[in-house]
C-alpha positions as CSV (number, residue, x, y, z in Angstrom):
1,X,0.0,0.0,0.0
2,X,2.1,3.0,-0.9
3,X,1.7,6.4,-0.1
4,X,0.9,9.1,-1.9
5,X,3.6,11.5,-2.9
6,X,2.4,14.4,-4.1
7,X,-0.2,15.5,-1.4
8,X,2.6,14.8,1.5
9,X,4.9,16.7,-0.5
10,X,2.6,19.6,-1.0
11,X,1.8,20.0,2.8
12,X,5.6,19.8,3.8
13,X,5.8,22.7,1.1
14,X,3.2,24.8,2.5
15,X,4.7,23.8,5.8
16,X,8.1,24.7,5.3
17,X,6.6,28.0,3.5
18,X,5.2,29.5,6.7
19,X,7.7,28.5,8.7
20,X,10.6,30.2,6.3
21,X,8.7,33.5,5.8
22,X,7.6,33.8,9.7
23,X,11.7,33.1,10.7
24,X,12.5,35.7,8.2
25,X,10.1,38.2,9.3
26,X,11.2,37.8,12.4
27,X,14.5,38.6,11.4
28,X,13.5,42.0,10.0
29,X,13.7,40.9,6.8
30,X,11.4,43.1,3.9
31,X,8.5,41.0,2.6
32,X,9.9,40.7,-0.6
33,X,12.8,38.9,0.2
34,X,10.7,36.4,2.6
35,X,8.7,35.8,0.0
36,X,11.4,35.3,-2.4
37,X,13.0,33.0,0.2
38,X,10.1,31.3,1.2
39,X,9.7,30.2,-2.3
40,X,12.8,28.4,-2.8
41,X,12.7,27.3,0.5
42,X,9.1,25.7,-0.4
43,X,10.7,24.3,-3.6
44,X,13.2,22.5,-1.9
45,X,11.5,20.9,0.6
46,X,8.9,19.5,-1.9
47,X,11.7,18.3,-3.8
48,X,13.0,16.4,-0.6
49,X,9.5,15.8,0.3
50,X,9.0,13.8,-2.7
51,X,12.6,11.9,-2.6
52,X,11.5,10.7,0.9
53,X,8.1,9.4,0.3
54,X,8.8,7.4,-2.8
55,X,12.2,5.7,-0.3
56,X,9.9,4.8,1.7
57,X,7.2,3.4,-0.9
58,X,10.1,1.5,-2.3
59,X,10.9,0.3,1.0
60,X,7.1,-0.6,1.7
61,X,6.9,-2.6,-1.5
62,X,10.2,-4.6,-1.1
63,X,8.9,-5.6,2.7
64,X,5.4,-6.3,1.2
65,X,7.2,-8.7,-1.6
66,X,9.4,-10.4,0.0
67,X,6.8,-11.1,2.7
68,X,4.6,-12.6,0.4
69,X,7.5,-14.8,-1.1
70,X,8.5,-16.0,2.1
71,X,5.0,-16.8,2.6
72,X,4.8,-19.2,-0.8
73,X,8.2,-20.7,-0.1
74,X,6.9,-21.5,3.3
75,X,3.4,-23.5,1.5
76,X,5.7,-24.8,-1.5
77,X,7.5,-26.4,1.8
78,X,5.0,-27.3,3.9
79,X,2.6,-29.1,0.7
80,X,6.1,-31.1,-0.3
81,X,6.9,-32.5,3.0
């Protein structure tokens, strides 16, 4: 059952958004430039965002498989003996 990357990805962007432009006005930065910030900053993370989840699907689906095919080897043993 894998995730779904682009919705996790969009919320840590619109995370990591508002936490970016609220750090940089508190750092007396003008608007513009926490905006600008904030941008690339959001860009990133959905990058990373979406790097992560599918590691982890690919993880998922590799546990899920070779579940199942220690599953059948343990019938295919179990009918032959």
């Amino acid at each position: 059952m894998p995730l779904n990357v682009r919705p996790i990805a969009l919320s840590f962007a619109a995370i990591s958004f508002f936490i970016i432009a609220i750090i940089g006005s508190f750092s007396g930065l003008s608007p513009f430039t926490c905006c600008k910030r904030s941008l690339i900053g959001a860009f990133f993370a959905y990058i990373a965002a979406t790097i992560a989840v599918k590691a982890i699907n690919a993880i998922l689906i590799n546990a899920v498989v070779t579940s199942k095919l220690n599953k059948q080897k343990e019938n295919d043993n179990a009918s032959r003996d």
